[in-house]
C-alpha positions as a printed NumPy array, in Angstrom:
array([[  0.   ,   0.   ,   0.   ],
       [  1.296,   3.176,  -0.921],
       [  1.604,   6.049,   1.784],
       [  0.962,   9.732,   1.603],
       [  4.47 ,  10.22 ,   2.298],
       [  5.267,   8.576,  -0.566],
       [  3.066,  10.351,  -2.833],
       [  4.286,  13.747,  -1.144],
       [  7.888,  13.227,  -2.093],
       [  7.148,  12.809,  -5.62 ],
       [  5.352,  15.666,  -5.346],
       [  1.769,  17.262,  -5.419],
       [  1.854,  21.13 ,  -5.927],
       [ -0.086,  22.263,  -8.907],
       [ -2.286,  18.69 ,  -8.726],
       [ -5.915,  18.375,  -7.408],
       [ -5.888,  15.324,  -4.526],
       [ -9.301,  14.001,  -3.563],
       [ -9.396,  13.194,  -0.515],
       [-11.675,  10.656,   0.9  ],
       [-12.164,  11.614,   4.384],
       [-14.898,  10.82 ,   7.292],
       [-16.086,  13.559,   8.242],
       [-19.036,  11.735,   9.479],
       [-20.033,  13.896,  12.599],
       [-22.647,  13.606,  14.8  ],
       [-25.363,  16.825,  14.667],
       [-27.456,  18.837,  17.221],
       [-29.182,  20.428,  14.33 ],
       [-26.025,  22.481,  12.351],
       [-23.783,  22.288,  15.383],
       [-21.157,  19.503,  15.953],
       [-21.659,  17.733,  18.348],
       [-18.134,  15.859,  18.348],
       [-15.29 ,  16.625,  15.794],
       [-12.985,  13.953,  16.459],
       [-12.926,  12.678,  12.79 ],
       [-12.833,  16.13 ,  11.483],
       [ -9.519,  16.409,  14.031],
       [ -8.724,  13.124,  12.456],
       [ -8.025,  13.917,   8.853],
       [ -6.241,  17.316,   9.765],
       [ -2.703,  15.743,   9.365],
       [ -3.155,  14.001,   5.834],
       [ -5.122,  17.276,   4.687],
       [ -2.8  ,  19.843,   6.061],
       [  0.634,  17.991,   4.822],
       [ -1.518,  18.004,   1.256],
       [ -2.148,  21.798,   0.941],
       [  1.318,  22.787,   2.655],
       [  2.943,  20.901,  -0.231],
       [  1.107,  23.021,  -2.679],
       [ -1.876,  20.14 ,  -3.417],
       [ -5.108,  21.538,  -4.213],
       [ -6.928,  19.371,  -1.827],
       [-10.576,  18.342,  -2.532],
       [-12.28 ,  16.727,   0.663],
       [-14.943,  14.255,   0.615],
       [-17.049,  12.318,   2.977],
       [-20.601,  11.276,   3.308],
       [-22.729,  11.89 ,   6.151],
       [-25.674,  10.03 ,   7.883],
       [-27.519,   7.867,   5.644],
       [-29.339,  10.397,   3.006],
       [-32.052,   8.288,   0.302],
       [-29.549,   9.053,  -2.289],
       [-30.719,  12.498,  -3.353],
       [-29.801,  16.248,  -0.983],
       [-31.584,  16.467,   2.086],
       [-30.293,  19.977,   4.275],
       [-30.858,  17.454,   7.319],
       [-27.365,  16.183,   6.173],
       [-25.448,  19.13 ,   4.694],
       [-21.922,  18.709,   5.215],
       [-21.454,  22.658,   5.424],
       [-21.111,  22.509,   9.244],
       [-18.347,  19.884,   8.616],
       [-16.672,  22.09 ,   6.191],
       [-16.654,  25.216,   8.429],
       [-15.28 ,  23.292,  11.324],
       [-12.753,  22.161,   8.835],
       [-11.811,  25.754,   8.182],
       [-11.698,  26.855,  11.881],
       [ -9.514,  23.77 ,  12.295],
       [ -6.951,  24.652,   9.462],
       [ -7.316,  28.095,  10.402],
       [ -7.816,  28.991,   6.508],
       [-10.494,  29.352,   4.45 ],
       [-12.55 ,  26.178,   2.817],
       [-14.817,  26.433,  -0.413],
       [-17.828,  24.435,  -0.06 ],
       [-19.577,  23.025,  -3.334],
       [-23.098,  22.457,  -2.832],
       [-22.945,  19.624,  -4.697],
       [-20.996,  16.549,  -5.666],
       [-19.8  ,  16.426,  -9.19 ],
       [-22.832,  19.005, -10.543],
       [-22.128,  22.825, -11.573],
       [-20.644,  23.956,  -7.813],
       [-18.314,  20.978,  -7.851],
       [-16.909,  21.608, -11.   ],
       [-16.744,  25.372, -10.226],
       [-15.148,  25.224,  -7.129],
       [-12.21 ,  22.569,  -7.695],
       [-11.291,  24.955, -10.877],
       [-10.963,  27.955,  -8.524],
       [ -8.711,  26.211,  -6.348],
       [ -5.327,  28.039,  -6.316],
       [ -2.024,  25.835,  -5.059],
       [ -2.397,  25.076,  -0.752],
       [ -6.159,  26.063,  -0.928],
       [ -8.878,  23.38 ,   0.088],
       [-12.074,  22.516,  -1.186],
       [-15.2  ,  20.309,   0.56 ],
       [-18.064,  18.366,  -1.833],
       [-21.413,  18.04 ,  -0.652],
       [-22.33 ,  14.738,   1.319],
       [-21.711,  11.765,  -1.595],
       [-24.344,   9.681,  -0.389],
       [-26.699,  13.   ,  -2.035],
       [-25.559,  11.258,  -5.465],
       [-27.302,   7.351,  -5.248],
       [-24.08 ,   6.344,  -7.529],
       [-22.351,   6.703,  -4.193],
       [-24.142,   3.145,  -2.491],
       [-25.365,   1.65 ,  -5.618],
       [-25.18 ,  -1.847,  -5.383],
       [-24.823,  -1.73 ,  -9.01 ],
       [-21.134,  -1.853, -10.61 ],
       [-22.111,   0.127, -13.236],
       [-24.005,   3.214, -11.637],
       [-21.276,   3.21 ,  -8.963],
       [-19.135,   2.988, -11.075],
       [-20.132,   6.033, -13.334],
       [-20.587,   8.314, -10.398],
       [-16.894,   7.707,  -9.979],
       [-15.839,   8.471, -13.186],
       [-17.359,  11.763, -12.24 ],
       [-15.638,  11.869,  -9.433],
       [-12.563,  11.046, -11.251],
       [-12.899,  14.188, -13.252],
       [-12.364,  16.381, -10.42 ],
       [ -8.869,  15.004,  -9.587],
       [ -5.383,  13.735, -10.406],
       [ -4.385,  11.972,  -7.293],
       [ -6.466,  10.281,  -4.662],
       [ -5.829,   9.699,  -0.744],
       [ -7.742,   7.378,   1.291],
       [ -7.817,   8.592,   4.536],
       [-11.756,   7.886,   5.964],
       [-11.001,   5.186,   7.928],
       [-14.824,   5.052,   8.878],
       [-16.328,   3.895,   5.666],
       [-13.53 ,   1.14 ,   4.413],
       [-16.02 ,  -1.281,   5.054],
       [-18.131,  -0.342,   2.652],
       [-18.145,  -0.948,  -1.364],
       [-18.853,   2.566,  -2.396],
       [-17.718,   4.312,  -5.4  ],
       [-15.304,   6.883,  -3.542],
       [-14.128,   4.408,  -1.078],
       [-13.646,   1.267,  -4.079],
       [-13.869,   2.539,  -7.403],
       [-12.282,   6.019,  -7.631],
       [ -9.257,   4.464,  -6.41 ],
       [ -8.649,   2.535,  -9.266],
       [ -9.096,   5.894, -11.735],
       [ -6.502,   7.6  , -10.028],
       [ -2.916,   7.093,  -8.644],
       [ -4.127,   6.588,  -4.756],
       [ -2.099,   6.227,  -1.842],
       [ -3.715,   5.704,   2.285],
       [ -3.13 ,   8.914,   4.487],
       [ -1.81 ,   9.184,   7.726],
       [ -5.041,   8.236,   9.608],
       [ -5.176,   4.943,   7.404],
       [ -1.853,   4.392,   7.726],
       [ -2.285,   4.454,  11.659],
       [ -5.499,   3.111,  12.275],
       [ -4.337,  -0.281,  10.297],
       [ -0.866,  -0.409,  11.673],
       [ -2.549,  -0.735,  15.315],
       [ -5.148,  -2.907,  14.383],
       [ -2.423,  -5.303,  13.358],
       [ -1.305,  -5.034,  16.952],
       [ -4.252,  -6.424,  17.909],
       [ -4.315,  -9.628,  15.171],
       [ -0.863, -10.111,  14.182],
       [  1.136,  -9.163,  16.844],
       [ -0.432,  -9.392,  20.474],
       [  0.97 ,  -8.78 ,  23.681],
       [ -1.083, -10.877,  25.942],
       [ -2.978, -11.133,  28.23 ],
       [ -5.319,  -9.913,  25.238],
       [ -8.369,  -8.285,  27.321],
       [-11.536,  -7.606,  25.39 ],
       [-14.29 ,  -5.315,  26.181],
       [-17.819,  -5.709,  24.145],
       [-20.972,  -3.836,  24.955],
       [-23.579,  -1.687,  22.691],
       [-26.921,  -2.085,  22.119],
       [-27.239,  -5.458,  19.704],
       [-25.134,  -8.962,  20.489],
       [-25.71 ,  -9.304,  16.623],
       [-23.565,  -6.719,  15.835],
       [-20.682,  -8.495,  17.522],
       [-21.331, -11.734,  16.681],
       [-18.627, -12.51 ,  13.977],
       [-15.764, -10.836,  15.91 ],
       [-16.781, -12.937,  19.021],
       [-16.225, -15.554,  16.895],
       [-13.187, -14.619,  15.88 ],
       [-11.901, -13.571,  19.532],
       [-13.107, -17.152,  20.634],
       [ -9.926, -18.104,  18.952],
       [ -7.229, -15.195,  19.738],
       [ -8.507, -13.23 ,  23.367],
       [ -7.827, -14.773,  26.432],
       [-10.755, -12.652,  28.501],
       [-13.854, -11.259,  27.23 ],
       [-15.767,  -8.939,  29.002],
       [-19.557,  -8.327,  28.164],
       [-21.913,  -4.825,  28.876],
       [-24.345,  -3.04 ,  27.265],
       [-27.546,  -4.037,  26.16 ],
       [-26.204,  -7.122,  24.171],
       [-25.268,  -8.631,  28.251],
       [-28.748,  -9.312,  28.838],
       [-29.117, -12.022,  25.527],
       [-26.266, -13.78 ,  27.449],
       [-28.051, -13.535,  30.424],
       [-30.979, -15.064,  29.314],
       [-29.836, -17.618,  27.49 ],
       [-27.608, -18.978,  31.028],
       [-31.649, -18.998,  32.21 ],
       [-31.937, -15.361,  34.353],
       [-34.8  , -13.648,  34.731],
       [-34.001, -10.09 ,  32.521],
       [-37.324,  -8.423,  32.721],
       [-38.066,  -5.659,  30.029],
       [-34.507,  -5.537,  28.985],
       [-33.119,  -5.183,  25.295],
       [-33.181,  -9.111,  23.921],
       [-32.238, -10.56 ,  20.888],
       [-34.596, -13.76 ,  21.121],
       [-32.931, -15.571,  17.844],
       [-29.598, -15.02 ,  18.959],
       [-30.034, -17.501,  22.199],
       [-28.774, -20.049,  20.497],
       [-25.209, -18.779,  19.349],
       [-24.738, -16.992,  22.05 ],
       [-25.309, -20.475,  23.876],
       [-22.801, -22.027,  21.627],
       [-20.296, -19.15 ,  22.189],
       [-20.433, -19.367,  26.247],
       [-19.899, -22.941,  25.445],
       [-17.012, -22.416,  23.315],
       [-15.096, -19.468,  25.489],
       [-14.781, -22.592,  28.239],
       [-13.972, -25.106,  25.618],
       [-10.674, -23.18 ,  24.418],
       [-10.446, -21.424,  27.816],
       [-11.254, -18.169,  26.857],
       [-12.908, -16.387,  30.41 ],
       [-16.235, -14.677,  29.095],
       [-17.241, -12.548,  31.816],
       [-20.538, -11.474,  32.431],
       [-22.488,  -8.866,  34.504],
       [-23.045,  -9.786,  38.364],
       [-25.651,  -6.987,  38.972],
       [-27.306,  -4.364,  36.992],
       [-28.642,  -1.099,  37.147],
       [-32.366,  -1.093,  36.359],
       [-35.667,   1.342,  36.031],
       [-39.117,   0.801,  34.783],
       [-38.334,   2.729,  31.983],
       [-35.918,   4.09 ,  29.723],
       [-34.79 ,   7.3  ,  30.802],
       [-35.182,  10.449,  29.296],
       [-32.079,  11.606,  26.999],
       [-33.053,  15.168,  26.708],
       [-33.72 ,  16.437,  30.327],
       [-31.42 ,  14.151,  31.358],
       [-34.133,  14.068,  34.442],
       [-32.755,  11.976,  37.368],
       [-33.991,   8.169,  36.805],
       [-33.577,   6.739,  40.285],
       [-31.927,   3.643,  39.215],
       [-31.842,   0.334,  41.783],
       [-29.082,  -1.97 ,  41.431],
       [-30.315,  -5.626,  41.93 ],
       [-28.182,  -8.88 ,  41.226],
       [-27.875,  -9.939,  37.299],
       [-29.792, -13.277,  38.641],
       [-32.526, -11.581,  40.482],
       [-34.098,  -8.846,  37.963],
       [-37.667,  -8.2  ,  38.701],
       [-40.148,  -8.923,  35.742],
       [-41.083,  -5.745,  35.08 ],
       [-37.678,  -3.921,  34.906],
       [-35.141,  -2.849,  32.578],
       [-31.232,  -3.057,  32.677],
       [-29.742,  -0.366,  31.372],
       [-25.658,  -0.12 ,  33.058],
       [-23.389,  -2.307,  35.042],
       [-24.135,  -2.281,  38.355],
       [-21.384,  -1.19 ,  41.197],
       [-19.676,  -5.12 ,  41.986],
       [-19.651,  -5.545,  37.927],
       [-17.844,  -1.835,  38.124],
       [-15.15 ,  -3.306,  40.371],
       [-14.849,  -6.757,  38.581],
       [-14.378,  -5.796,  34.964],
       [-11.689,  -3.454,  36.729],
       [-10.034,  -5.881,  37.955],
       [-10.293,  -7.924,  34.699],
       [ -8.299,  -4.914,  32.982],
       [ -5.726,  -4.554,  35.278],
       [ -3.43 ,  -7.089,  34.32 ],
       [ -4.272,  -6.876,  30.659],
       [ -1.119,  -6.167,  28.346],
       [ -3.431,  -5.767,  24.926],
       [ -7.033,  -4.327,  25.22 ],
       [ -9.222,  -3.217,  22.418],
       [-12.969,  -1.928,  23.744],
       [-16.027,  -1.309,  21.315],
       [-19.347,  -0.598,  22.662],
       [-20.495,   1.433,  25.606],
       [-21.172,  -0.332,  29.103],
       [-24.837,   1.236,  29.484],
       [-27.183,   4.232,  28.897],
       [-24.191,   6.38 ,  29.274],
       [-25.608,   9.337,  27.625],
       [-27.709,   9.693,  30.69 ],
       [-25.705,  10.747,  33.864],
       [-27.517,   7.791,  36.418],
       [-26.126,   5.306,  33.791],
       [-22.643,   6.61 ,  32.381],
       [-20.956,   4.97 ,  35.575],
       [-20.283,   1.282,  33.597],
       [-18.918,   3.348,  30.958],
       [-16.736,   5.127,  33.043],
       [-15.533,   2.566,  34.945],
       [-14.175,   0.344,  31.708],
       [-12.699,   3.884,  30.655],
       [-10.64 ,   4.311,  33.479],
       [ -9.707,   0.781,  33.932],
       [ -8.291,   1.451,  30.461],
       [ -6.462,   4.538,  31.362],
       [ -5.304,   2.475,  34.735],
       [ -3.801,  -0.748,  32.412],
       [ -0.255,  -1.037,  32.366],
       [ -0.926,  -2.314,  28.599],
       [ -1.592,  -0.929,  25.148],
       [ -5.537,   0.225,  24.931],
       [ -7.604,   0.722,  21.828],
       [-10.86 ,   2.258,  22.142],
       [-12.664,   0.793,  18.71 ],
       [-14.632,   4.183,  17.398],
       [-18.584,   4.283,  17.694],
       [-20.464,   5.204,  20.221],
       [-17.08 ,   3.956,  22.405],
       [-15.207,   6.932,  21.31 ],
       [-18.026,   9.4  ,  21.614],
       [-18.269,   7.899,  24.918],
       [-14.54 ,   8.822,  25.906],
       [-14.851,  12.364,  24.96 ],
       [-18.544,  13.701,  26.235],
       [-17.564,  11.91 ,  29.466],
       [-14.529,  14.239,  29.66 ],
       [-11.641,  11.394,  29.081],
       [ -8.215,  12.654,  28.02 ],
       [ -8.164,  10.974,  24.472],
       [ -4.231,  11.444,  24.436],
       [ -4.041,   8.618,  27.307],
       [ -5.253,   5.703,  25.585],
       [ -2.862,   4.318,  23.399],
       [ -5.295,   4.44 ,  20.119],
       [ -8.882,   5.571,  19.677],
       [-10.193,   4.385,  16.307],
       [-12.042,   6.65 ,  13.813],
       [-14.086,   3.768,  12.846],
       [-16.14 ,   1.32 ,  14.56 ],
       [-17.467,  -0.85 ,  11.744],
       [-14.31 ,  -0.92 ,  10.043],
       [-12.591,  -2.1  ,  13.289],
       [-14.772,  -4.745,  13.763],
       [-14.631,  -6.068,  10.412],
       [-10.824,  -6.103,  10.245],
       [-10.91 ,  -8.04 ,  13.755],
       [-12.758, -10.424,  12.109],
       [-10.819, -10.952,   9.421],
       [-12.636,  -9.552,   6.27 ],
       [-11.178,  -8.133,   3.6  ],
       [-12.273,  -4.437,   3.491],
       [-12.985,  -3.296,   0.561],
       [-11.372,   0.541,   1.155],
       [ -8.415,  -1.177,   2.151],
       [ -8.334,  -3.483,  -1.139],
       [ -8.506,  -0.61 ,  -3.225],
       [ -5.491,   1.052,  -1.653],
       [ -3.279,  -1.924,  -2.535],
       [ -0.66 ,  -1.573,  -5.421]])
């Protein structure tokens, strides 16, 4: 795979670079609510425009029907972008239409350009080769060079993340470069005791890499809403909590398997529960009660780790010389139920050993719980994409970047 340094030395000034970038941000109307991928890409798109590229970002942004919807502008993106370079940014309102074409040709050397979201043009998703494949011949036409660098969507087979690579001489930027070098720390080259936090809302989400972990991590450590499928299927009582009824069964065959190839899969030993989900917005106080994970009353919901869980997947982490977490321990956007959250946070920050905090919701988590994101050893830009590489696909962003 060819790097952006590479590409640099040869040279870049006078050339337009697209850049594929994630600047997949979470919104509160126009206002960004995180900018950690925006932060992200700052290295690969500075070192661009200081070498004289004329740098053309791109990224999608939520998941848009294939057609502009204002709901999912990236304009807020693009002047956060700006504030962030501390120099201006065009913004085209569209993707390869009129405004596109306008303002790439109005780029002068070191200046720096943002597309509208690409998942406004359907050619962006299309399942179809061809259709994809014309929207990024379009795309194509706006460049000379490309750079992967949006680690976040390498998972998926979309025309700026698969096919424009192979119309242009590409190279992976920094944040490529960096996510995939640790992630081979964590299949290729492990420092064990390999500790593994999973939590979120779904166990199907996680099934494949807990298949693959079965195999590689010598402790797994279960939260979130997916804890309460493995609850039930050991026979507990769970009340109203979040269930995945068809997944019983593998989750069954996993606990089976973790004692088979001794693999410790640790569950919850109590729980935080309510009657009811709280609410997000207020934030109003929920009055939580913390009961054992065997004794939930019928009618209640678990929605965070409970205080003895706190201490034991502490004490899990402690000795851990690898640990990669994806997937929050509770409700933690709620103040009663951020503590599980916090605690597998600080356990991380606590471990002697290298930590990866796998994107998502996890690395939200770090930062609107007021975590210093320069302790952890790595957090990763991309959730999906983490997981997927853990499991051992081949990612199709990645692929593409291959000489």
């Amino acid at each position: 795979m060819k790097t952006i340094d590479e590409l640099l030395s040869e040279g870049v000034a006078g050339k337009r670079v697209f850049v594929r970038a994630d600047l997949n941000v979470p919104l509160d109307g126009t206002t960004i609510t995180d900018d950690g991928r925006i932060r992200a890409v700052l290295p690969t798109v500075r070192a661009l425009a200081e070498a004289g590229g004329r740098v053309v970002v791109a990224s999608h942004l939520g998941r848009p029907k294939g057609a502009p919807d204002p709901a999912f502008s990236l304009a807020p993106a693009a002047a956060r972008l700006g504030e962030l370079l501390g120099a201006d940014v065009a913004f085209a309102t569209d993707t390869v239409g009129e405004s596109a074409t306008a303002t790439v040709a109005g780029l002068a050397d070191g200046q720096v350009a943002v597309l509208e979201n690409l998942r406004f043009n359907a050619g962006e998703t299309a399942k179809d080769d061809a259709e994809r494949g014309a929207f990024a011949d379009r795309l194509a036409g706006l460049a000379d060079l490309y750079v992967g660098d949006g680690f976040g969507a390498v998972h998926r087979k979309h025309a700026s993340v698969y096919d424009l690579p192979a119309r242009l001489p590409h190279a992976a930027g920094f944040l490529i470069a960096t996510e995939v070098g640790v992630l081979k720390k964590l299949t290729d080259d492990v420092r064990r005791p390999y500790v593994v936090a999973l939590g979120g809302a779904k166990v199907s989400d996680k099934l494949a890499v807990i298949d693959e972990l079965l195999g590689k991590a010598d402790r797994i450590l279960i939260g979130g809403g997916m804890a309460y499928t493995f609850l039930k299927a050991k026979g507990h009582e769970i009340g109203t909590s979040l269930v995945q009824e068809d997944q019983l069964s593998a989750v069954t065959e996993y606990m089976e398997r973790a004692e088979k190839n001794g693999v410790e899969l640790v569950l919850p030993v109590d729980t935080l529960v309510a009657e009811e989900f709280p609410d997000l917005k207020t934030k109003a106080p929920a009055h939580p009660e913390t009961v054992a994970a065997d004794a939930m009353p019928a009618g209640r919901m678990g929605l965070d780790l409970g205080p003895e869980t706190r201490t034991l997947y502490a004490s899990k982490l402690a000795d851990a010389a690898t640990v990669f977490w994806n997937g929050p321990m509770g409700v933690f956007e709620h103040p009663d139920y951020a503590e599980g959250t916090k605690a597998v946070a600080q356990a991380l920050l606590d471990s002697p050993g290298y930590t990866v905090v796998g994107g998502g919701d996890s690395a939200a988590a770090v930062r609107i719980l007021g975590f210093d994101e320069k302790a952890f050893g790595h957090i990763s830009t991309g959730g999906g994409a983490s997981l997927e590489y853990l499991e051992g696909k081949t990612l199709p962003g990645l692929a593409a970047l291959e000489d």
